[in-house]
LOPA-302706 format. One record per atom (N, C-alpha, C): residue in three letters; x, y, z. Coordinates in steps of 0.02 Angstrom, whole numbers, padded with zeros to 5 digits, always signed. Layout:
LOPA-302706
ALAXYZ;...
END
This chain:
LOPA-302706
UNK-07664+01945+04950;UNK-07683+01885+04912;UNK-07691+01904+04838;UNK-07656+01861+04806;UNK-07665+01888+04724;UNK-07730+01866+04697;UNK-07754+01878+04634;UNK-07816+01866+04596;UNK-07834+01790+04619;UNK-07770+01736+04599;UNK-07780+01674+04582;UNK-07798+01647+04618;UNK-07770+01655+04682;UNK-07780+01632+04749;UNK-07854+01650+04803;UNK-07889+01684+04738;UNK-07947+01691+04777;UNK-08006+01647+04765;UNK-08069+01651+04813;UNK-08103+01627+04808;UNK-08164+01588+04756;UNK-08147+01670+04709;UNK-08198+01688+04655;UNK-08160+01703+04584;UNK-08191+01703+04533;UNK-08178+01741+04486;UNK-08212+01805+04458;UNK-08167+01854+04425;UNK-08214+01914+04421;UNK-08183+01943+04325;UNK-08239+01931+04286;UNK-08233+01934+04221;UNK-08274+02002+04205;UNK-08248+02018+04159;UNK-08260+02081+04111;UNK-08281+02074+04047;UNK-08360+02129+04062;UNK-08390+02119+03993;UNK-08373+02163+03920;UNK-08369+02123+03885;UNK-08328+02136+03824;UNK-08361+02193+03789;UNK-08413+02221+03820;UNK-08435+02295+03811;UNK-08416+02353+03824;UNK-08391+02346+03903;UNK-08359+02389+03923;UNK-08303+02431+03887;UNK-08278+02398+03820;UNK-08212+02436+03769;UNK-08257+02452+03707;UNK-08227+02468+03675;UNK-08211+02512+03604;UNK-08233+02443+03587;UNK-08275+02427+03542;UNK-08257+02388+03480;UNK-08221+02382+03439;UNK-08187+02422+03410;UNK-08120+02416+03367;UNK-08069+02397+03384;UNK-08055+02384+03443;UNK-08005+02342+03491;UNK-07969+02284+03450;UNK-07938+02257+03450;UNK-07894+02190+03431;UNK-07903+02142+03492;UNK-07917+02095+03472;UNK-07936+02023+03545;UNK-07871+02045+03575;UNK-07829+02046+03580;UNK-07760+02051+03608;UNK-07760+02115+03656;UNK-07802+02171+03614;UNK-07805+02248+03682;UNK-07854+02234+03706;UNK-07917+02194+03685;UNK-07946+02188+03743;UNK-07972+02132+03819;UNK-07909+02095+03793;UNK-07874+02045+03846;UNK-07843+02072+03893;UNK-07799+02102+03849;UNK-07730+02125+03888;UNK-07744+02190+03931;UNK-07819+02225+03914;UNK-07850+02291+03963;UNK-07880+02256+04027;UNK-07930+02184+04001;UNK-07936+02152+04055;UNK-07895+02122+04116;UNK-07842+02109+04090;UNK-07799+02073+04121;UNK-07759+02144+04184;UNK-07734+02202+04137;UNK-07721+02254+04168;UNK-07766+02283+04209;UNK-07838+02266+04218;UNK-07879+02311+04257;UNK-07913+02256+04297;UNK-07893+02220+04321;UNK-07881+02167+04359;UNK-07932+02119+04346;UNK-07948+02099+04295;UNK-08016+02059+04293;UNK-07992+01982+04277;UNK-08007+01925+04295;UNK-07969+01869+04275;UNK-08004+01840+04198;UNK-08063+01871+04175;UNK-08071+01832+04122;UNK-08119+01882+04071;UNK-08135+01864+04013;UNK-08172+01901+03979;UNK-08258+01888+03956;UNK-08292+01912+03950;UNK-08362+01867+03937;UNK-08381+01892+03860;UNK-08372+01851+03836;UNK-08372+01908+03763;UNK-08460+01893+03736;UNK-08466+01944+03692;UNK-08537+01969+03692;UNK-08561+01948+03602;UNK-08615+01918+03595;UNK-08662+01904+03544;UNK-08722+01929+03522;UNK-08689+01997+03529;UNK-08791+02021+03544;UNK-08820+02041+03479;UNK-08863+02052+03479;UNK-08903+02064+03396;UNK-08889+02099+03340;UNK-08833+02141+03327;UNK-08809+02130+03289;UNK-08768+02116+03235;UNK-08765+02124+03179;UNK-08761+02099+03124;UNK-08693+02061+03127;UNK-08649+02134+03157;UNK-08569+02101+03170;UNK-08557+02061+03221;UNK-08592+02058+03290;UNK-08578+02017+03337;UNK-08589+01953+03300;UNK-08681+01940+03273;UNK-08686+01880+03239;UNK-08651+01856+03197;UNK-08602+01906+03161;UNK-08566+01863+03092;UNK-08504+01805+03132;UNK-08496+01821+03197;UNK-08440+01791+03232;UNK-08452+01719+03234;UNK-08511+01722+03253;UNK-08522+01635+03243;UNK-08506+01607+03185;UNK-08503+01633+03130;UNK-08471+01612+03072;UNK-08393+01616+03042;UNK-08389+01644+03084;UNK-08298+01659+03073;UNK-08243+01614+03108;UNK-08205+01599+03107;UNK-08148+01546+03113;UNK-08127+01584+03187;UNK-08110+01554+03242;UNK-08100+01577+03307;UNK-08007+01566+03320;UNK-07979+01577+03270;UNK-07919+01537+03270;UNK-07875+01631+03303;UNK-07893+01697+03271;UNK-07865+01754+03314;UNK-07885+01759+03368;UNK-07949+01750+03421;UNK-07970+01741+03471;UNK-07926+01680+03521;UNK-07921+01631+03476;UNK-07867+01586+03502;UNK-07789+01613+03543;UNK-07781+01637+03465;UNK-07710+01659+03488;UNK-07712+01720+03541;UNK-07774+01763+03535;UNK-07771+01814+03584;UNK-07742+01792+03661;UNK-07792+01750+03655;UNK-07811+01697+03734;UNK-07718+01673+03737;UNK-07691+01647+03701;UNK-07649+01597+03701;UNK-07582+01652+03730;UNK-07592+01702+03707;UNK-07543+01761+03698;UNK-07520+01801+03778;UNK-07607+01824+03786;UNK-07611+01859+03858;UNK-07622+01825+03913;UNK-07648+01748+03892;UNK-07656+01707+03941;UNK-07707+01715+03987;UNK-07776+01749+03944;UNK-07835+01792+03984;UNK-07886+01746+03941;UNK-07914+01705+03973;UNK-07978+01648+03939;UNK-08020+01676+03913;UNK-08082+01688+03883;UNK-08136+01699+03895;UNK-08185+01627+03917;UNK-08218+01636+03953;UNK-08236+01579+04026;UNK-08321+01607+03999;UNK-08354+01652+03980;UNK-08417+01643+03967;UNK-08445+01687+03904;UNK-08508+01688+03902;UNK-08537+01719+03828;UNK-08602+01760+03848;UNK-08602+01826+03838;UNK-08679+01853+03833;UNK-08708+01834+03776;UNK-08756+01796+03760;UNK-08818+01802+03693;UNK-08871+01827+03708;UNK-08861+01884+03670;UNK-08910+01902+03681;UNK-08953+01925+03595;UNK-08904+01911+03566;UNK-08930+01901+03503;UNK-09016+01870+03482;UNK-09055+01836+03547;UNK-09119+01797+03524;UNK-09146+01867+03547;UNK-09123+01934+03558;UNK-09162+01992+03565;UNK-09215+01991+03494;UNK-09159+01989+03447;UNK-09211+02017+03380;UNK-09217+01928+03341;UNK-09188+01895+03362;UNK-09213+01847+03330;UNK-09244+01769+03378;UNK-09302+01793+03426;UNK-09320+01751+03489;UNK-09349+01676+03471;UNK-09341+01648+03527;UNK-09366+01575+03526;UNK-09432+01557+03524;UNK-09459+01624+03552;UNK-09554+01634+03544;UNK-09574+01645+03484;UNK-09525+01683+03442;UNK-09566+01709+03381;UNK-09633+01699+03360;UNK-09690+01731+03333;UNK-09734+01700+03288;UNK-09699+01704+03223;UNK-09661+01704+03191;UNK-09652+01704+03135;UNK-09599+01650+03143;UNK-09614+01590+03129;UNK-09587+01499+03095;UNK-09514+01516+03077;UNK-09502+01563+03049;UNK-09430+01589+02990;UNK-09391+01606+03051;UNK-09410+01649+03100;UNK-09380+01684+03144;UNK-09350+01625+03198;UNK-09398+01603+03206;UNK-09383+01522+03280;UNK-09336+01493+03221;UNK-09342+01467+03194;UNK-09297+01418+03150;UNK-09202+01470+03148;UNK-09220+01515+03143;UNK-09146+01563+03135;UNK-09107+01571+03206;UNK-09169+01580+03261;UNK-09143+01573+03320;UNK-09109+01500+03351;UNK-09137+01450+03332;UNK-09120+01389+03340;UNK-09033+01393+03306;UNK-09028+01408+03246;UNK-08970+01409+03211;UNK-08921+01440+03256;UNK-08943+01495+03282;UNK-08898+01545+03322;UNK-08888+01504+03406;UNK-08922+01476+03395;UNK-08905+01427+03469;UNK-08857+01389+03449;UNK-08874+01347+03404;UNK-08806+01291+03393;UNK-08753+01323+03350;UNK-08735+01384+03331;UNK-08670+01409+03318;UNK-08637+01436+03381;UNK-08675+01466+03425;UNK-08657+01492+03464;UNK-08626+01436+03529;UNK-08639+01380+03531;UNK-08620+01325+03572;UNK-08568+01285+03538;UNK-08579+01281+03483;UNK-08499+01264+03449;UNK-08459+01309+03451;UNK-08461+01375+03448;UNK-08419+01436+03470;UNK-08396+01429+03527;UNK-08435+01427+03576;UNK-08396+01427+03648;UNK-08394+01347+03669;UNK-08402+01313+03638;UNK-08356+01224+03645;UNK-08281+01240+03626;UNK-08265+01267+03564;UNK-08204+01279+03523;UNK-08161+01329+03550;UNK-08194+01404+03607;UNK-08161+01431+03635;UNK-08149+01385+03687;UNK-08176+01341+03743;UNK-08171+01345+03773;UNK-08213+01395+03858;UNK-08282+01424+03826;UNK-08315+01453+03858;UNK-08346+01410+03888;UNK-08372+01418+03961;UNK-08416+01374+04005;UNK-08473+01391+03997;UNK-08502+01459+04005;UNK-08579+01476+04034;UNK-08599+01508+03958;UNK-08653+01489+03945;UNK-08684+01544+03894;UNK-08754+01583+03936;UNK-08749+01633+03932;UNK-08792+01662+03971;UNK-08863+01698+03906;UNK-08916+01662+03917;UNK-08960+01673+03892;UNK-09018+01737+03921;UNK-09038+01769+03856;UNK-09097+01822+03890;UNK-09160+01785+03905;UNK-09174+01805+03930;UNK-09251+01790+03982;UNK-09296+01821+03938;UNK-09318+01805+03882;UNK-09364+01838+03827;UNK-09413+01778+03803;UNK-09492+01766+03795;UNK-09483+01739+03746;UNK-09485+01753+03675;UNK-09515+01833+03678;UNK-09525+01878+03620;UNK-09474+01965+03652;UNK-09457+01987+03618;UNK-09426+02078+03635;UNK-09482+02104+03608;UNK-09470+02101+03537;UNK-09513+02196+03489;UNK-09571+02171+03449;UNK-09606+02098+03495;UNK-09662+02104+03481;UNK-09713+02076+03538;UNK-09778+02077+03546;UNK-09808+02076+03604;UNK-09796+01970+03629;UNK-09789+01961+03676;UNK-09800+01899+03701;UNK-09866+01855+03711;UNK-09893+01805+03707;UNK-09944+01770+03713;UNK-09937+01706+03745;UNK-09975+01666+03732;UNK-09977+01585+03758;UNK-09951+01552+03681;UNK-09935+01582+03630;UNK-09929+01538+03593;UNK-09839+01558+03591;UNK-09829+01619+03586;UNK-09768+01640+03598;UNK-09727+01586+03662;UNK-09755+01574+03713;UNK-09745+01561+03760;UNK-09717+01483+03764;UNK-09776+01436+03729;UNK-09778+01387+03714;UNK-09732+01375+03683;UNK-09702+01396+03603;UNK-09640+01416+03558;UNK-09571+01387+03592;UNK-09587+01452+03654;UNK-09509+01469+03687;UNK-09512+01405+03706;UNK-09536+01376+03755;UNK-09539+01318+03793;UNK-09488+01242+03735;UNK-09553+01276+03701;UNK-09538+01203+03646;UNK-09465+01207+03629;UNK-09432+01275+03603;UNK-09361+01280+03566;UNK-09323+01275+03624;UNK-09337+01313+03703;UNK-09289+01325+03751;UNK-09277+01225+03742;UNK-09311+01190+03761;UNK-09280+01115+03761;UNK-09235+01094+03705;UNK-09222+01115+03652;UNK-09201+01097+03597;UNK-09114+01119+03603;UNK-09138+01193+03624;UNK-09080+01220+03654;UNK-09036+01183+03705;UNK-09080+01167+03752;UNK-09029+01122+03799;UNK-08988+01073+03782;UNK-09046+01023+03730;UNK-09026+00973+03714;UNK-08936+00978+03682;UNK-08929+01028+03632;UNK-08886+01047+03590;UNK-08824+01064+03643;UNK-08845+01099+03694;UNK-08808+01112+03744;UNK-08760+01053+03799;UNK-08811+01019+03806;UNK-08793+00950+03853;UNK-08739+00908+03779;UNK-08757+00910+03719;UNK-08706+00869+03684;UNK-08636+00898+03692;UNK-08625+00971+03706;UNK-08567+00994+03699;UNK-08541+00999+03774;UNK-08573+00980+03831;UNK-08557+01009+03883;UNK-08562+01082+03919;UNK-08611+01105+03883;UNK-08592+01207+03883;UNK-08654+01187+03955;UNK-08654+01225+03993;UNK-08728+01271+04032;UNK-08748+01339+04005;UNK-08811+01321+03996;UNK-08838+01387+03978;UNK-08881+01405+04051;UNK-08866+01489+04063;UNK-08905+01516+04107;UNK-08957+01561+04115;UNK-09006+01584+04126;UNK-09042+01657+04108;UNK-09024+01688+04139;UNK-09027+01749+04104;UNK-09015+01819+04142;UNK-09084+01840+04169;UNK-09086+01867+04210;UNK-09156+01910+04249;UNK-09166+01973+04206;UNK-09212+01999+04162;UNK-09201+02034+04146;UNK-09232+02110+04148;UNK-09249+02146+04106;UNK-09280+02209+04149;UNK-09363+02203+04114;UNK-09385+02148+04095;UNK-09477+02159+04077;UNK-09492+02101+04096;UNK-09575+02086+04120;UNK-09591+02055+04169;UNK-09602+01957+04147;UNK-09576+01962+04076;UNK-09576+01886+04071;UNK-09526+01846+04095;UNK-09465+01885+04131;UNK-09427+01862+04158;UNK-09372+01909+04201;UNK-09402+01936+04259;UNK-09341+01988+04288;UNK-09334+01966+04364;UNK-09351+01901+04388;UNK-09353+01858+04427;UNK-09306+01796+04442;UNK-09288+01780+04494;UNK-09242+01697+04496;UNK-09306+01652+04482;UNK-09358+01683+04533;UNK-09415+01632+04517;UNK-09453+01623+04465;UNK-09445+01675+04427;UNK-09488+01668+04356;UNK-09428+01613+04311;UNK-09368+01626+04298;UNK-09321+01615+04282;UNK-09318+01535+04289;UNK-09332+01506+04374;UNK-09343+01454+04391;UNK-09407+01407+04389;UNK-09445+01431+04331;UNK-09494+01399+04310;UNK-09486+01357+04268;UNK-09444+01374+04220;UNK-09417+01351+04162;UNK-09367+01300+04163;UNK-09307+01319+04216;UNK-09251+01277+04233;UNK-09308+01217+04269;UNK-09365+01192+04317;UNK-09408+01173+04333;UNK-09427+01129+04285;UNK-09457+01155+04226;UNK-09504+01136+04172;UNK-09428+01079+04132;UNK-09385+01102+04109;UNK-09365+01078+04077;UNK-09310+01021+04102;UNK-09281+01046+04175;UNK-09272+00988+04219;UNK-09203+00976+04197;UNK-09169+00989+04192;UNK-09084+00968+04147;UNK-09022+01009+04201;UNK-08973+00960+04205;UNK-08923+00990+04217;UNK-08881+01059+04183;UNK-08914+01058+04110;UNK-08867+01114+04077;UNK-08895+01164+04075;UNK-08971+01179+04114;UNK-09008+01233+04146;UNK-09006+01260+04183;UNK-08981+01343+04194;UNK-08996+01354+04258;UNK-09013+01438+04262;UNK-08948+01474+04305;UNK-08993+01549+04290;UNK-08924+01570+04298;UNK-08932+01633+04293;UNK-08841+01689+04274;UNK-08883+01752+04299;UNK-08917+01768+04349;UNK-08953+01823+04373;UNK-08907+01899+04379;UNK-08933+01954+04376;UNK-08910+02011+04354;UNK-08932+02046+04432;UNK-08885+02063+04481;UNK-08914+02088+04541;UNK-08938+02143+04522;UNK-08927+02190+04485;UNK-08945+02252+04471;UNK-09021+02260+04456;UNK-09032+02215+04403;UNK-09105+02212+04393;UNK-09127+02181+04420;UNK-09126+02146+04454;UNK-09152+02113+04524;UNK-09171+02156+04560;UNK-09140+02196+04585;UNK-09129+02253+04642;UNK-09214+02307+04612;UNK-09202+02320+04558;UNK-09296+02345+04495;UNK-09335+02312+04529;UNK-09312+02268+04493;UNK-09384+02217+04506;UNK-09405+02183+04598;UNK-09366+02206+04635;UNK-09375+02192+04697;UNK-09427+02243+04711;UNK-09417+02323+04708;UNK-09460+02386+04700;UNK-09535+02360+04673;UNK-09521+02311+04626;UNK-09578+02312+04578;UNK-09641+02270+04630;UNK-09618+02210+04659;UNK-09675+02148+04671;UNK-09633+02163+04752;UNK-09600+02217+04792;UNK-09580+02189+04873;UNK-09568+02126+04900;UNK-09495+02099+04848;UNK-09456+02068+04855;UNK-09397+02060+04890;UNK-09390+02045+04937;UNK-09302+02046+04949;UNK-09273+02014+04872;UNK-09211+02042+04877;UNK-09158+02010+04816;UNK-09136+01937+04836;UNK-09109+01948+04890;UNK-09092+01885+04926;UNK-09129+01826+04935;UNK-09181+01855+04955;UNK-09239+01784+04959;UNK-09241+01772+04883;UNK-09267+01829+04832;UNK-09258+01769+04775;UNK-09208+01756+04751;UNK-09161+01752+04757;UNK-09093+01714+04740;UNK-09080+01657+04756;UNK-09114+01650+04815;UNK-09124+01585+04858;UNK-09175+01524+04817;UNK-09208+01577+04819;UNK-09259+01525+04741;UNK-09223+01491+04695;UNK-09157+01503+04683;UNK-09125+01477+04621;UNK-09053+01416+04648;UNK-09085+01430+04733;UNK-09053+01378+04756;UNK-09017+01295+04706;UNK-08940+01279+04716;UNK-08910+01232+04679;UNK-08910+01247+04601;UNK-08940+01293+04560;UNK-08968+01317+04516;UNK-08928+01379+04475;UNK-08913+01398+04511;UNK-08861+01490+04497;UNK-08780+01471+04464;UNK-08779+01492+04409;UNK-08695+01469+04385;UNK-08676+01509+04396;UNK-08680+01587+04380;UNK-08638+01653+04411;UNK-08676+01702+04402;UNK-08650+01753+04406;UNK-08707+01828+04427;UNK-08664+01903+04387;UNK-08689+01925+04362;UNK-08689+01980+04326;UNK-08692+02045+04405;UNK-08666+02084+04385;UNK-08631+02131+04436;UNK-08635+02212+04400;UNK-08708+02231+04417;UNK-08703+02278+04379;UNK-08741+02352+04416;UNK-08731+02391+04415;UNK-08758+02436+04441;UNK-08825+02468+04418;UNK-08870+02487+04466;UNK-08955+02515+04420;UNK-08976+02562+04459;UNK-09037+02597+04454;UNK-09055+02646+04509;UNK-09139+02633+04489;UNK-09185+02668+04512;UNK-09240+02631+04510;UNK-09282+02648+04431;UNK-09307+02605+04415;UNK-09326+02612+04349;UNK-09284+02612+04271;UNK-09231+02609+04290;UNK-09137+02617+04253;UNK-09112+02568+04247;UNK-09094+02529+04173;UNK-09058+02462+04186;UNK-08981+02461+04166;UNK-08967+02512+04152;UNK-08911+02535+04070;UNK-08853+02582+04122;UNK-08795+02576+04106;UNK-08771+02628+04098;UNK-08762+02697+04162;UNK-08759+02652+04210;UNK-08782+02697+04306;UNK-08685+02670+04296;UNK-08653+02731+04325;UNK-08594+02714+04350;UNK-08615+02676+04414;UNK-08541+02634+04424;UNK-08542+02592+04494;UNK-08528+02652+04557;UNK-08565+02628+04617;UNK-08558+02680+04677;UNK-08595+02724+04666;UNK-08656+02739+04601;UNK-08702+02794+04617;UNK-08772+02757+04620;UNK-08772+02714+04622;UNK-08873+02663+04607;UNK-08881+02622+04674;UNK-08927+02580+04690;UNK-08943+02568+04748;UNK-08938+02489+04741;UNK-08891+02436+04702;UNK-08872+02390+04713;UNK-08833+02382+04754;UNK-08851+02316+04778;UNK-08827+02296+04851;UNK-08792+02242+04838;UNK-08721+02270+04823;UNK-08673+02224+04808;UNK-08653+02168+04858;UNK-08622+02206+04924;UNK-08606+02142+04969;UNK-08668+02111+04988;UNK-08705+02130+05019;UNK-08765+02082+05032;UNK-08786+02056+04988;UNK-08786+02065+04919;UNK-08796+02019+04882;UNK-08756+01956+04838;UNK-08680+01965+04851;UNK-08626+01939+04847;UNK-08649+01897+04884;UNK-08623+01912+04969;UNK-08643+01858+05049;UNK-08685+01801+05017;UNK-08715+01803+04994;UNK-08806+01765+04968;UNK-08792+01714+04910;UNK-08743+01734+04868;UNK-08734+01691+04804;UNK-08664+01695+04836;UNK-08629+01667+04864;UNK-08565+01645+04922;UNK-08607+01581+04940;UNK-08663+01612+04969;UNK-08682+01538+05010;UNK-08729+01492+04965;UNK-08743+01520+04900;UNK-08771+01468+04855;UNK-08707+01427+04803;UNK-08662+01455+04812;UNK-08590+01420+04796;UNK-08573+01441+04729;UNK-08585+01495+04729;UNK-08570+01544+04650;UNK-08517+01562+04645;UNK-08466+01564+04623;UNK-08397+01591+04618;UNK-08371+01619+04546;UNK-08405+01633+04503;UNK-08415+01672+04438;UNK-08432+01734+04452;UNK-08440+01797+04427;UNK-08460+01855+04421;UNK-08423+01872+04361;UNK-08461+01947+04345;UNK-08452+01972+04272;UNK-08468+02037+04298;UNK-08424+02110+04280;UNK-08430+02178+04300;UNK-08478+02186+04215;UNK-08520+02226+04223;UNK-08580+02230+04167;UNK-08587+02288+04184;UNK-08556+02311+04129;UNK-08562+02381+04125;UNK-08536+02420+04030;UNK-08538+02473+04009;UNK-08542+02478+03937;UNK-08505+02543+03942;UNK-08444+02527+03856;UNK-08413+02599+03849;UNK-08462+02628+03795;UNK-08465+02693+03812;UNK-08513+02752+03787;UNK-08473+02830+03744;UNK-08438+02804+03709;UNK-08383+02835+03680;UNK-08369+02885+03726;UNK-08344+02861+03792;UNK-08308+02910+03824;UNK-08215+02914+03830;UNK-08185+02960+03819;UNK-08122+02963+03804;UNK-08096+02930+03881;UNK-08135+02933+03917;UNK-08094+02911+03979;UNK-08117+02836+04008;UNK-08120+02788+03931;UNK-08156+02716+03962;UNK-08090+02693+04002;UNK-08034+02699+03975;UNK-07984+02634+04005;UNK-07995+02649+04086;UNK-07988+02714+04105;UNK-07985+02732+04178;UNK-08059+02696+04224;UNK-08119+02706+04164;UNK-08188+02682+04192;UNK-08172+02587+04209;UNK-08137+02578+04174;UNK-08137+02486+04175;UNK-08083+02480+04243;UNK-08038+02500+04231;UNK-07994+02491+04290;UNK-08020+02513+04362;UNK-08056+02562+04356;UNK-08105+02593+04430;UNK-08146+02534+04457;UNK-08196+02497+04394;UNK-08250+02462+04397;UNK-08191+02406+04411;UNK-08160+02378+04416;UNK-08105+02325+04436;UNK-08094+02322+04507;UNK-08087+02388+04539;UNK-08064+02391+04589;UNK-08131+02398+04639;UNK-08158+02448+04600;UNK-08228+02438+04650;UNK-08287+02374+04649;UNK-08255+02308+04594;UNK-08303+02268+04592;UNK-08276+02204+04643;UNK-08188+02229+04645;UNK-08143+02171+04676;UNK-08166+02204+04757;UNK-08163+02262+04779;UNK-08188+02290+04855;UNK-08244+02247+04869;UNK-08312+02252+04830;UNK-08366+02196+04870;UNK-08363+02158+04867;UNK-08317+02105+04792;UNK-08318+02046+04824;UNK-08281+02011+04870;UNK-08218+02064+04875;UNK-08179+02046+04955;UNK-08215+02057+05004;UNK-08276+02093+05013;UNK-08299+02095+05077;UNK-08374+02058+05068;UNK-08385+02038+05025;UNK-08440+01981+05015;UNK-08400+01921+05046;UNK-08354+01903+05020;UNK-08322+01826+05017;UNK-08265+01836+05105;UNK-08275+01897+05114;UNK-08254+01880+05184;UNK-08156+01867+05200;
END
């Protein structure tokens, strides 16, 4: 059975290469290492952020060229500039970075924006922090529902959000179709260790809720950077689980580390990410 004809889709994070890449090599590596789509990445800084300001018209042609979409977005850019902030300057900049970033992936053509589960990073959290997030996360949606985008959270690795169910407080609170979650089995798999969780049961929590799932490998206490086949994520059983919550997205999440031998690492992680989900999806 070829890629197309399958059940699922399986996209590659735009980390996994070289940055100096040309949209065109790093389509065309995806496309060669069997991944059907790309998730390209916004994270904090300076150069990811300048993208939102730049004309998407070479990204276009990349897409148009190799015929390899990009279908979703990591932001993770509200790392250093969060929706909690105490500092007024900071929430107001993050807000900005929400609505460039949703006209960005309206104009690509991206579906999911996958949001961090933060309401503060590199400074301590509170009730007022808390309150903040709440207030901007709606604002966010709002901006979101005009363009059609879903935004999802990621589960992440500190305890204001490394949960479906923490995760699903919010999607809860704020009540919208363009809410939901983009859970990370890997850190899931942590944080199961942490509170004696099954993964599964909370995934289930995010029941009708789950747009796709991050596919990444961890080992205990480790969120970064675990080759696939050495950490204790539980890929098919956790595949099986978001199968039956009707997820058919995934993303291999994983990072090149200036190693001379990435192309071989992406093409491995291709094959070993396409093995569980053939035997997840049955």
């Amino acid at each position: 059975m070829d890629n197309l004809n399958k059940e699922y889709r399986l996209g590659l994070y735009e980390k996994s290469m070289p940055s100096t890449l040309t949209w065109v090599e790093k389509l065309t590596i995806a496309k060669k290492s069997g991944f059907d789509y790309l998730e390209i990445s916004i994270d904090e800084s300076d150069a990811k952020l300048a993208r939102l300001d730049q004309p998407t018209n070479e990204i276009k042609k990349a897409i148009q060229k190799t015929g390899v979409p990009i279908s979703s977005m990591c932001l993770s850019g509200h790392r250093k500039y969060p929706l909690g902030s105490h500092d007024k300057e900071i929430q107001k900049k993050s807000l900005e970075i929400m609505k460039k970033a949703i006209d960005f992936a309206a104009d690509l053509g991206v579906r999911i924006i996958q949001l961090a589960g933060y309401d503060v990073y590199y400074e301590d959290g509170d009730l007022y922090t808390n309150h903040d997030f709440e207030t901007n996360l709606k604002k966010c949606v709002e901006m979101a529902a005009k363009k059609g985008i879903v935004l999802g959270f990621e589960t992440m690795e500190t305890p204001f959000m490394d949960t479906v169910e923490k995760a699903m407080r919010y999607v809860n609170l704020v009540s919208s179709p363009y809410l939901g979650v983009y859970p990370d089995i890997g850190n899931l798999k942590n944080a199961s260790l942490l509170y004696g969780v099954d993964v599964d049961e909370d995934l289930m929590c995010g029941k009708g809720h789950i747009f796709a799932s991050h596919l990444k490998e961890t080992v205990p206490g480790k969120y970064r950077e675990i080759p696939f086949g050495t950490g204790h994520t539980e890929f098919v059983k956790n595949i099986k689980t978001l199968k039956r919550l009707g997820v058919r997205m995934f993303v291999g999440e994983f990072w090149y580390v200036n190693n001379e031998d990435w192309q071989d690492v992406v093409k491995n992680a291709g094959v070993f990410l396409r093995d569980k989900l053939d035997k997840g999806f049955g």
